[in-house]
N, CA, C and O of each residue as an XYZ file, in Angstrom:
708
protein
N      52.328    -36.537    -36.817
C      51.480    -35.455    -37.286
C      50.801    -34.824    -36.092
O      50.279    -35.467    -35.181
N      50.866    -33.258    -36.193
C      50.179    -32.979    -35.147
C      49.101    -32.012    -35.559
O      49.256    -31.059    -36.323
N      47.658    -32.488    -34.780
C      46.281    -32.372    -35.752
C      46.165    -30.536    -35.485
O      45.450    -29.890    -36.250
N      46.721    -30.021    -34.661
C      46.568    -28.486    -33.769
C      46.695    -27.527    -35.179
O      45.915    -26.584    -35.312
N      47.656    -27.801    -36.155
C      47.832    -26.644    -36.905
C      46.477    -27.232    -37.978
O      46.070    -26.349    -38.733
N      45.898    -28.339    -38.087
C      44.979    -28.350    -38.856
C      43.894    -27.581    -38.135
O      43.674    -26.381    -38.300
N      43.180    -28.459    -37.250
C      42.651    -27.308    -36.373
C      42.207    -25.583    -36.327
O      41.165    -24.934    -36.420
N      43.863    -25.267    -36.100
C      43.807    -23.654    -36.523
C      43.278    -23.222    -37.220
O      42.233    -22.573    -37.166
N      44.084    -23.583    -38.237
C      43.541    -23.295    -39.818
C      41.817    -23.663    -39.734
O      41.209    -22.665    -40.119
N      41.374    -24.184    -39.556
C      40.129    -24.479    -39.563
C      39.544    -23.053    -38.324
O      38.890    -22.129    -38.807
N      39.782    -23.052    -37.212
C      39.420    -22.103    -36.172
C      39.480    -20.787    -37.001
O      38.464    -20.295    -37.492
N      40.538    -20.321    -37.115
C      40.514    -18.856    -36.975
C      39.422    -18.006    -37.873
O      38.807    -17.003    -37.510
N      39.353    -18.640    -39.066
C      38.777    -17.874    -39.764
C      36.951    -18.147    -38.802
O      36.225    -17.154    -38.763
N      36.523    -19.229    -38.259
C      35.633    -19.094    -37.569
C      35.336    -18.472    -36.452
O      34.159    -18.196    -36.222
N      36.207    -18.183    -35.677
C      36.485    -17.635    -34.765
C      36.231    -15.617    -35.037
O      35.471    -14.896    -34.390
N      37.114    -15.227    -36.126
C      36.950    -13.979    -36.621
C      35.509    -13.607    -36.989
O      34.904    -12.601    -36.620
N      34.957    -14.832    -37.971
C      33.359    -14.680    -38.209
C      32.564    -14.476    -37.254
O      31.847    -13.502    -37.484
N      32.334    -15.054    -36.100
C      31.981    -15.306    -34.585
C      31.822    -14.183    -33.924
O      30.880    -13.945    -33.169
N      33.023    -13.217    -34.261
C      33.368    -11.971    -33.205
C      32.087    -10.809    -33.913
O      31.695     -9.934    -33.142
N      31.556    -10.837    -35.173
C      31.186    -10.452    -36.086
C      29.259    -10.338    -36.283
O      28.334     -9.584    -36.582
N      29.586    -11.612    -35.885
C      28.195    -12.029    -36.455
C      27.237    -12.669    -35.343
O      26.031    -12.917    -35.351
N      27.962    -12.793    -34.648
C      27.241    -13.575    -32.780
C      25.933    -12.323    -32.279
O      25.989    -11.119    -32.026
N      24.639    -13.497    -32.307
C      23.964    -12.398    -31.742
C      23.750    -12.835    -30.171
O      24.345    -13.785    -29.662
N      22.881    -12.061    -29.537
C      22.811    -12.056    -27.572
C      21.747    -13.053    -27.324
O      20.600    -12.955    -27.759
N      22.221    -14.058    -26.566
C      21.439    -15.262    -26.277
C      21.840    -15.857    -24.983
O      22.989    -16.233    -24.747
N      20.499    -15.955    -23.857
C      20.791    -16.882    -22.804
C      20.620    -17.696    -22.777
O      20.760    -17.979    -21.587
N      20.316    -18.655    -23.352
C      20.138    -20.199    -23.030
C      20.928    -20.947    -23.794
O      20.675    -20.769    -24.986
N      21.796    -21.722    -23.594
C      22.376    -22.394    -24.079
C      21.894    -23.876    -24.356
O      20.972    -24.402    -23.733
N      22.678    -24.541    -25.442
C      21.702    -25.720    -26.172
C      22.816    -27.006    -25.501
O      23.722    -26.884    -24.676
N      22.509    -27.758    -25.952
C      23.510    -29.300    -25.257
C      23.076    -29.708    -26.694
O      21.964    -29.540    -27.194
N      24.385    -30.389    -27.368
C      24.454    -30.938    -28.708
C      25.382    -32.520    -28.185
O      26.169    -32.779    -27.275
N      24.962    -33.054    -28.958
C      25.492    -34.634    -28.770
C      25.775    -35.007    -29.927
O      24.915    -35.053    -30.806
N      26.850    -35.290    -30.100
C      27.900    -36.136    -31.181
C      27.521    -37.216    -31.249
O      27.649    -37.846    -30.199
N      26.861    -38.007    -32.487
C      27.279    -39.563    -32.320
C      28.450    -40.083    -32.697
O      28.853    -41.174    -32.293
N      29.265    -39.106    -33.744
C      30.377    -39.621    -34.675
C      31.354    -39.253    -33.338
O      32.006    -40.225    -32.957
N      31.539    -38.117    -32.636
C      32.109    -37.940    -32.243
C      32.410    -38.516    -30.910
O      33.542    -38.877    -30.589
N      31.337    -38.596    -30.118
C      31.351    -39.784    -29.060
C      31.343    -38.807    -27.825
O      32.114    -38.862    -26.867
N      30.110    -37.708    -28.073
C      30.609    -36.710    -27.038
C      28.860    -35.801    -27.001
O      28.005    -35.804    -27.886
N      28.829    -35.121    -25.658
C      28.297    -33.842    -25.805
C      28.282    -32.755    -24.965
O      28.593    -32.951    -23.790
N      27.948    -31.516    -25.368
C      28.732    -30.444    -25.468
C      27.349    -29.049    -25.073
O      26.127    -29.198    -25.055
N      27.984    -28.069    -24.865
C      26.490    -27.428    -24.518
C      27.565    -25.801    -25.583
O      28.685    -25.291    -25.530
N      26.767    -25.691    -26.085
C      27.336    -23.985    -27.094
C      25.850    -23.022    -26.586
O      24.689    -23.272    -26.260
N      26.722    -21.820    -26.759
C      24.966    -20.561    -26.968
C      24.008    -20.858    -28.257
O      22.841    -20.467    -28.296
N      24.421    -21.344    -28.949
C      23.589    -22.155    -30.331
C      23.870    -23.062    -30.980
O      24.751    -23.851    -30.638
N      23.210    -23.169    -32.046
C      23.374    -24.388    -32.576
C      24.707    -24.396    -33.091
O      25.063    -23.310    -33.549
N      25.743    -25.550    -33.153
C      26.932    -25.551    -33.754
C      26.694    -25.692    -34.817
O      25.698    -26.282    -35.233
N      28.123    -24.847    -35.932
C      28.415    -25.308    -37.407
C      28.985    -26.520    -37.446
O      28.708    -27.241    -36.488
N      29.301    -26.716    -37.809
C      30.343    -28.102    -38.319
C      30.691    -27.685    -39.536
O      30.171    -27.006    -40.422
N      32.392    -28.652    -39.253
C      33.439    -28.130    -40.458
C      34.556    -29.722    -40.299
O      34.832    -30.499    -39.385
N      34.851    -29.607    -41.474
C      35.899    -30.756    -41.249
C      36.850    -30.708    -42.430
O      36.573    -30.169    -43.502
N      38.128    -31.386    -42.113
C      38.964    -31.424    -42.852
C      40.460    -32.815    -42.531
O      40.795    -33.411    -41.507
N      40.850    -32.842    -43.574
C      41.790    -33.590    -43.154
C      43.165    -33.619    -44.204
O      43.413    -33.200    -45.335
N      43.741    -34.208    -43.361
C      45.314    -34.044    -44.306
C      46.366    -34.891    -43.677
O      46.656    -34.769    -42.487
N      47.006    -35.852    -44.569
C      48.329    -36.281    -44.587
C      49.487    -36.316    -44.583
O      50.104    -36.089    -45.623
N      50.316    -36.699    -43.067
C      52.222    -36.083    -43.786
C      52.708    -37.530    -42.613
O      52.219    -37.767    -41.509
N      53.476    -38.067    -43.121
C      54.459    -39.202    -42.868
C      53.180    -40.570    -42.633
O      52.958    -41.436    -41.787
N      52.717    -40.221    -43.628
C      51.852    -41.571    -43.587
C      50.451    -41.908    -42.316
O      49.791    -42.916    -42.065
N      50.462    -40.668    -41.820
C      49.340    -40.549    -41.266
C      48.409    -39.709    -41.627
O      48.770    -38.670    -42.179
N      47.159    -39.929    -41.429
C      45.661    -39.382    -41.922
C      45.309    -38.424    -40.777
O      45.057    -38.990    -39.714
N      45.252    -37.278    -40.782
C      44.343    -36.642    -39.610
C      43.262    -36.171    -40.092
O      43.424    -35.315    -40.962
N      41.779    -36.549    -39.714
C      40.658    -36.099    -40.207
C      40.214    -35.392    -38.706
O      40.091    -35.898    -37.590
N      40.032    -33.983    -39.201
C      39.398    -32.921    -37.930
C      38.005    -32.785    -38.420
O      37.521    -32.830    -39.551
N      37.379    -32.562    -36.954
C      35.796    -31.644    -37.257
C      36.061    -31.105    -35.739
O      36.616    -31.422    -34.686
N      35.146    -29.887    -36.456
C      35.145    -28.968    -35.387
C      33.884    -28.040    -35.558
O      33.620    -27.313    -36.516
N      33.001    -28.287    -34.128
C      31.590    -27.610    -34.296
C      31.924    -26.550    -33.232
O      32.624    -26.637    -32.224
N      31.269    -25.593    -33.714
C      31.280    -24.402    -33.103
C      30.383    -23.006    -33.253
O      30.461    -22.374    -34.307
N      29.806    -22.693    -32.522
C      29.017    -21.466    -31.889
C      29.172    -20.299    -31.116
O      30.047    -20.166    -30.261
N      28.286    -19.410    -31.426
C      28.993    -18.253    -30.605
C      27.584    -17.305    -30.102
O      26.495    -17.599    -30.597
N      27.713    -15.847    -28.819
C      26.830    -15.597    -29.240
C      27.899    -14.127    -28.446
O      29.016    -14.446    -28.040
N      27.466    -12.671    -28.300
C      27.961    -11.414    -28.385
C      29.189    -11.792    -27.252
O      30.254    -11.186    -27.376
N      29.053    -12.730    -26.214
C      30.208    -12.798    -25.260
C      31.561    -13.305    -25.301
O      32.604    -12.817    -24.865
N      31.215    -14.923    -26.218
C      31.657    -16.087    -26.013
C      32.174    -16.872    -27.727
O      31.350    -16.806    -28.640
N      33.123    -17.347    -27.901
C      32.848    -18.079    -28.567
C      33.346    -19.190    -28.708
O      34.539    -19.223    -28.408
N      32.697    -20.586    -29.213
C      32.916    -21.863    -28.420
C      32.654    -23.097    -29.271
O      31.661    -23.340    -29.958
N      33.903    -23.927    -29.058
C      33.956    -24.960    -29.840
C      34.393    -26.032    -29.402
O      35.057    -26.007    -28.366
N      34.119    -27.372    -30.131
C      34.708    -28.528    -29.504
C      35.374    -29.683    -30.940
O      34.739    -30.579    -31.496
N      36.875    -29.229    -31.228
C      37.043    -30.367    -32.360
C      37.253    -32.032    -32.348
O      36.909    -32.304    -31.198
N      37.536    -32.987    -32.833
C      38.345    -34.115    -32.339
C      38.719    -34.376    -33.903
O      38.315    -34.158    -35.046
N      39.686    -34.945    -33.224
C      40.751    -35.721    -34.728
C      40.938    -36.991    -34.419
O      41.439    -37.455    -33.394
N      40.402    -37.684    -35.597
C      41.056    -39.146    -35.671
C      42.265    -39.668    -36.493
O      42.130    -39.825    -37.706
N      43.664    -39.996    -35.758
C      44.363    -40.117    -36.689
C      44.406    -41.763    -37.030
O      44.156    -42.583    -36.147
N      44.871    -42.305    -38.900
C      44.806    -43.341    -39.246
C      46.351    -43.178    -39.873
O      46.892    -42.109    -40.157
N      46.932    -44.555    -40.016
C      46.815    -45.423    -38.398
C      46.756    -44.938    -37.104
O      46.672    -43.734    -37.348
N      46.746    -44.999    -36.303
C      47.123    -44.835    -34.423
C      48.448    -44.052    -34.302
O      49.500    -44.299    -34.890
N      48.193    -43.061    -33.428
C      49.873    -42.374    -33.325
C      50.341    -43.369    -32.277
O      49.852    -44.062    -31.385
N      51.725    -43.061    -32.907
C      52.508    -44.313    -31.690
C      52.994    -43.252    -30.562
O      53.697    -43.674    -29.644
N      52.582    -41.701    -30.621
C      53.211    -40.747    -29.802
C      52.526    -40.838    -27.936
O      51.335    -40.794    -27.629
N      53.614    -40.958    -27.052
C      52.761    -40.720    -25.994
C      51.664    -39.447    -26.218
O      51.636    -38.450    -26.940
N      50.532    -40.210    -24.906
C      49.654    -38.980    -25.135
C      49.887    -37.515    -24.533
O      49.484    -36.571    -25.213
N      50.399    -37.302    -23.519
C      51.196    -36.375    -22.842
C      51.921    -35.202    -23.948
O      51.817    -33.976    -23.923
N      52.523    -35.899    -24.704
C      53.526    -35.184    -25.707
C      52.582    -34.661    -26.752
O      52.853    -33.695    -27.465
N      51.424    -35.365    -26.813
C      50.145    -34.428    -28.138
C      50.258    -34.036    -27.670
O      51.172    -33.212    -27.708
N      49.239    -34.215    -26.428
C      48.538    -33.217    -25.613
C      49.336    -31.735    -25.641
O      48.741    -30.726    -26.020
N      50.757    -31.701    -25.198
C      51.516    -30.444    -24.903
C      51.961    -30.173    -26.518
O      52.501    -29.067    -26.558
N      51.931    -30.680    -27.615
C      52.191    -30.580    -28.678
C      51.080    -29.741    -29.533
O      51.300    -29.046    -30.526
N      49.896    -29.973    -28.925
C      48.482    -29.347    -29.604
C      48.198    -27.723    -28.993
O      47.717    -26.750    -29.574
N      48.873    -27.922    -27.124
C      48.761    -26.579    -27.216
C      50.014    -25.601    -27.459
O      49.964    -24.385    -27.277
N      50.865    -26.136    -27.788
C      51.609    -24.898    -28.167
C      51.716    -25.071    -29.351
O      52.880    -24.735    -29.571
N      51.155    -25.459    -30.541
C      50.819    -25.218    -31.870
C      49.558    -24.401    -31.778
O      49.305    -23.710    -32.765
N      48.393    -24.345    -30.360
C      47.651    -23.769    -30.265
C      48.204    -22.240    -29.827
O      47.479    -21.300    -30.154
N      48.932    -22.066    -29.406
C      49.433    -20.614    -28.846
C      50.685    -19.949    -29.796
O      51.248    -18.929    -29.397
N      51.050    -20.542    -30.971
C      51.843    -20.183    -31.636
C      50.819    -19.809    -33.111
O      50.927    -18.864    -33.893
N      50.091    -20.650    -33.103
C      48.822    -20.299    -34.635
C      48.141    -18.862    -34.297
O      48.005    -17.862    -35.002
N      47.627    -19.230    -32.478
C      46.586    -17.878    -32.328
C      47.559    -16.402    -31.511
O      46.998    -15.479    -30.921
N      49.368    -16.559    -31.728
C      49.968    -16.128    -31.341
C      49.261    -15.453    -29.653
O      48.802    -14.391    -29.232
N      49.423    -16.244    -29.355
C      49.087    -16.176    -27.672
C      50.135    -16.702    -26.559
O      50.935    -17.628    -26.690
N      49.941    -15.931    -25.503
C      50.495    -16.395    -24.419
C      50.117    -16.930    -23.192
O      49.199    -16.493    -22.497
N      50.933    -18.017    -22.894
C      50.429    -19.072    -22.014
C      50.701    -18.791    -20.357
O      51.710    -18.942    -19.669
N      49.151    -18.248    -19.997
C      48.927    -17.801    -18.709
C      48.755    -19.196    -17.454
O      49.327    -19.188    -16.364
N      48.148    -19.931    -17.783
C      48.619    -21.236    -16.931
C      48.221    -22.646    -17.631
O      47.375    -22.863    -18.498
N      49.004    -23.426    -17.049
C      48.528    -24.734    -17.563
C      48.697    -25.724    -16.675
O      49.485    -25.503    -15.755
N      48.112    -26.837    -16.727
C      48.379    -27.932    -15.494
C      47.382    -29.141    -15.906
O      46.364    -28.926    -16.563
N      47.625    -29.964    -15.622
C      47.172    -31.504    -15.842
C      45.801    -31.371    -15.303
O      45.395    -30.588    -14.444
N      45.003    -32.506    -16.129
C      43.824    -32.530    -15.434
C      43.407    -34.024    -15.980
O      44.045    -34.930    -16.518
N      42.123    -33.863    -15.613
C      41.408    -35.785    -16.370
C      40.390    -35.421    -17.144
O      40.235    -34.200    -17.126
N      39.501    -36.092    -17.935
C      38.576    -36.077    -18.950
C      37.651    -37.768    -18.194
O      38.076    -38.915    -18.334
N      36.799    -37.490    -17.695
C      36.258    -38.641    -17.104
C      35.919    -39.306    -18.471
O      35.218    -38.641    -19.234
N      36.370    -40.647    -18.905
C      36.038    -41.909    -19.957
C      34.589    -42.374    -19.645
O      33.522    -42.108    -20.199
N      34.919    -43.211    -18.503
C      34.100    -44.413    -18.051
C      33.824    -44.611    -16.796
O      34.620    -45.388    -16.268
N      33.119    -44.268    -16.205
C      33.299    -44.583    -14.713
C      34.021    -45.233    -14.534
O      34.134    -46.355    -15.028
N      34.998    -44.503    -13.467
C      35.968    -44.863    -12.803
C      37.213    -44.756    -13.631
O      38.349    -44.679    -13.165
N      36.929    -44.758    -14.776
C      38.445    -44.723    -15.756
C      38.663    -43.147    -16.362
O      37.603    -42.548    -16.544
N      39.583    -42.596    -16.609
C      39.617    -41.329    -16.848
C      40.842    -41.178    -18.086
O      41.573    -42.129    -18.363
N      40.913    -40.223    -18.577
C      42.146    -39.908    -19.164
C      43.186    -38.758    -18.886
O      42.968    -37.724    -18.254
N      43.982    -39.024    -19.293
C      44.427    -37.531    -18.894
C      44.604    -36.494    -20.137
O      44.578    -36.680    -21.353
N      44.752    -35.592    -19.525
C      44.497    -33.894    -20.134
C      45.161    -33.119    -19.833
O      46.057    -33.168    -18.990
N      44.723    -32.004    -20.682
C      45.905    -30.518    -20.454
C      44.438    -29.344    -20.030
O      43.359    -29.457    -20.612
N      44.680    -28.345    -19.011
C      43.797    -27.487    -18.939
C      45.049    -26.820    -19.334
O      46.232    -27.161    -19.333
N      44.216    -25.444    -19.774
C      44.943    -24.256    -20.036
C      44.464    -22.826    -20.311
O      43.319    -22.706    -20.748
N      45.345    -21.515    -20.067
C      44.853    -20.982    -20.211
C      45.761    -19.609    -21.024
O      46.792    -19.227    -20.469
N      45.335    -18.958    -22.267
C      46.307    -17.777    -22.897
C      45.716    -16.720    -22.951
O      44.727    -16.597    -22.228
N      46.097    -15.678    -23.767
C      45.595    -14.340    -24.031
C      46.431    -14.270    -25.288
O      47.422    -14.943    -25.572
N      45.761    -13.203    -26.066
C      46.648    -12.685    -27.036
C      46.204    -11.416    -27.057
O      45.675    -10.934    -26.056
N      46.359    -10.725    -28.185
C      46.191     -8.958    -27.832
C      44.738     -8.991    -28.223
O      44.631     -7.893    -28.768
N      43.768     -9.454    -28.278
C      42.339     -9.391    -28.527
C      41.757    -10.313    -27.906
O      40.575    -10.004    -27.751
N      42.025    -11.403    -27.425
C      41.339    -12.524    -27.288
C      41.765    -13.215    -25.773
O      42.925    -13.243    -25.363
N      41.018    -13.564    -25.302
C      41.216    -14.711    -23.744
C      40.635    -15.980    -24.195
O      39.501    -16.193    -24.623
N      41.921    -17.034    -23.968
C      41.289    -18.543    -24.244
C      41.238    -19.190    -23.002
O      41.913    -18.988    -21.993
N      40.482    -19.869    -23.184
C      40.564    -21.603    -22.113
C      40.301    -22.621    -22.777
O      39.256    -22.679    -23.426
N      41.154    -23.589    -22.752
C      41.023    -24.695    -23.421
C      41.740    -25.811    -22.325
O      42.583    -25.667    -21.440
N      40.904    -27.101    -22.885
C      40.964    -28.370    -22.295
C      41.372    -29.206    -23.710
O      40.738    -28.992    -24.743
N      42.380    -30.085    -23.669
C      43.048    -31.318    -24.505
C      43.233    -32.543    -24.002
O      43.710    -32.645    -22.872
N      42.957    -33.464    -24.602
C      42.770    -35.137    -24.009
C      43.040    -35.971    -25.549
O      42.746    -35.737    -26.721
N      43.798    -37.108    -24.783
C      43.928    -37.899    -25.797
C      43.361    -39.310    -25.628
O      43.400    -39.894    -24.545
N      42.890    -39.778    -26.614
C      41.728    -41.486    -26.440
C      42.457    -42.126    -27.388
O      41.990    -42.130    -28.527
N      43.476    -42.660    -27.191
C      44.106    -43.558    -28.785
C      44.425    -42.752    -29.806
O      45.277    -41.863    -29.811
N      43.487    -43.199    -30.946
C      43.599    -42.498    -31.811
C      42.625    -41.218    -32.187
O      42.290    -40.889    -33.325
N      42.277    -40.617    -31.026
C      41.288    -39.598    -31.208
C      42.021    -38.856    -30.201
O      42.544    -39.268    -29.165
N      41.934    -37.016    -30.973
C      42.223    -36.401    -30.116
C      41.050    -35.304    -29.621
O      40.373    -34.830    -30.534
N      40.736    -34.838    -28.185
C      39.955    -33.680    -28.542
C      40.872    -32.274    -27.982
O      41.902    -32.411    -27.323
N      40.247    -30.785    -28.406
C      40.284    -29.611    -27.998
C      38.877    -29.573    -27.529
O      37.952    -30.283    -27.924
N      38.844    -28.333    -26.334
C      37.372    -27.480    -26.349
C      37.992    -26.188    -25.931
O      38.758    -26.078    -24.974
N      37.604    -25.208    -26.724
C      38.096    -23.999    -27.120
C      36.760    -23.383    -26.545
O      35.620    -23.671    -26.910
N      37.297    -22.068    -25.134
C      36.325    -20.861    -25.062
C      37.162    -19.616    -24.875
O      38.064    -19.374    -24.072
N      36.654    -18.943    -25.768
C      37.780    -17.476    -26.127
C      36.794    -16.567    -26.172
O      35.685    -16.860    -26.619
N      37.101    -15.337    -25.701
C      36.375    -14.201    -25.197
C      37.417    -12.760    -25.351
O      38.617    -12.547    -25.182
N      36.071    -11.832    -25.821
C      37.349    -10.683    -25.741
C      37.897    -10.388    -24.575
O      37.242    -10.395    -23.533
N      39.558    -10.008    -24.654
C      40.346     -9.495    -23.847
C      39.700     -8.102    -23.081
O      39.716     -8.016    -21.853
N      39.460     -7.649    -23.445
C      38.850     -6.144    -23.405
C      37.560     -6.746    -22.531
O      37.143     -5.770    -21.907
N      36.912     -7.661    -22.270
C      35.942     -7.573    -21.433
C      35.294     -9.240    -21.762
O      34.296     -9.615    -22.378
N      36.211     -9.860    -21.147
C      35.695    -11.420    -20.848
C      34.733    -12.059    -19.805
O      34.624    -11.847    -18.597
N      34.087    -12.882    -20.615
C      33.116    -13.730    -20.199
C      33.857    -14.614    -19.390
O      34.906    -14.781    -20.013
N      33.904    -15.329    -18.264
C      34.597    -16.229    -17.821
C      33.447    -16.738    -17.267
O      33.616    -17.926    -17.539
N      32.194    -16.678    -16.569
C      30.885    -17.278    -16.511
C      30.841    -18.509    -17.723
O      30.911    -19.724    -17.538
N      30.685    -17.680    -19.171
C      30.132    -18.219    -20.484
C      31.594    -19.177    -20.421
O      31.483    -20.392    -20.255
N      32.853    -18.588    -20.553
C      33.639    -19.480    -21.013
C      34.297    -20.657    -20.461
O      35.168    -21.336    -21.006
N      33.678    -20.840    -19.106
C      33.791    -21.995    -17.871
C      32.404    -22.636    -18.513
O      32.752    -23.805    -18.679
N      31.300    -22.562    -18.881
C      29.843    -22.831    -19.230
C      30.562    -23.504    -20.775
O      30.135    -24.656    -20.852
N      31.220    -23.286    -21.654
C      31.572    -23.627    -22.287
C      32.551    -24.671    -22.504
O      32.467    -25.443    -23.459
N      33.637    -24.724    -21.495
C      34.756    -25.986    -21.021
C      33.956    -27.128    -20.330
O      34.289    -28.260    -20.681
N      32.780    -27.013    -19.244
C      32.485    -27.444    -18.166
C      31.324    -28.588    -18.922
O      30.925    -29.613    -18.370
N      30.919    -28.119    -20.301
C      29.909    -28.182    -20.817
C      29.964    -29.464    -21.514
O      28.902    -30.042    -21.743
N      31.621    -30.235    -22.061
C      31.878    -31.019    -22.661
C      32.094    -32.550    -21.300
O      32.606    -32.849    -20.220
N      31.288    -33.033    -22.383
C      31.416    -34.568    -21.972
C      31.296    -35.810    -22.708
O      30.423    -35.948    -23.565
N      32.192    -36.793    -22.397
C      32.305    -37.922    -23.128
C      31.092    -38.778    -23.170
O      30.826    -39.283    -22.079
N      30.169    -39.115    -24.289
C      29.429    -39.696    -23.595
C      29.410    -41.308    -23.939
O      28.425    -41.637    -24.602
N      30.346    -42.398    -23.598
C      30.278    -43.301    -23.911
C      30.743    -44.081    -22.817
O      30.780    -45.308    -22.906
């Protein structure tokens, strides 16, 4: 199962709301997950949304909090799948973003390996990346922990992107355990 098209489905319609309804704000907040095992800095307070769904006998339960404000808009989901995927993590990882660039029909301007610091000294590995589509500029970061996966999604209009806010938004996530 791959958690990206749940995800979507969950994103876009937030994402569209976002473009809409975001008002102008400098200060950004730092939010901390306990469920999630993480924290994160948005232009406001995050929503939270969750969902989940089953196909070959696995459970993917997503949440995904997310905020926005006239520049930026910015989120951080994770999925826990039950049982444990037996899939290398490498193969989500590249599996989440091109279900991510095929949902938000986008194209993939660069991508390349990176780490997600765990634990001191222990790290995981990750996907940075980066698309466009005809409205929108993304950056996103993907990591896999077992059976948890995360995204952090910062997308900005094409027409006149934030890359300040949407580096402030990638840079912003951290594991905190």
């Amino acid at each position: 199962m791959r958690s990206s098209s749940l995800v979507a489905a969950l994103l876009v319609p937030m994402l569209l709301t976002a473009a809409g309804e975001a008002s102008a704000q400098s200060d950004w907040m730092q939010f901390s997950s306990f469920d999630g095992q993480f924290t994160a800095v948005f232009p406001e307070a995050p929503e939270l949304n969750a969902d989940s769904g089953t196909a070959g006998g696995v459970t993917a339960t997503t949440h995904i909090l997310a905020a926005s404000n006239v520049d930026v808009f910015c989120s951080v989901s994770y999925t826990d799948y039950t049982p444990r995927l037996e899939a290398d993590p490498l193969d989500e990882m590249e599996a989440n973003r091109d279900n991510f660039l095929r949902e938000f029909h986008a194209v993939l301007i660069e991508s390349h390996p990176s780490i997600l610091e765990h634990t001191r000294g222990d790290a995981l590995p990750a996907i940075a990346f980066s698309a466009v589509n005809d409205e929108d500029t993304f950056k996103l970061f993907v990591a896999v922990d077992g059976s948890r996966s995360y995204m952090v999604l910062a997308a900005s209009q094409k027409s006149n992107p934030d890359d300040a806010d949407m580096n402030r938004c990638i840079d912003g996530f951290h594991l905190a355990r």
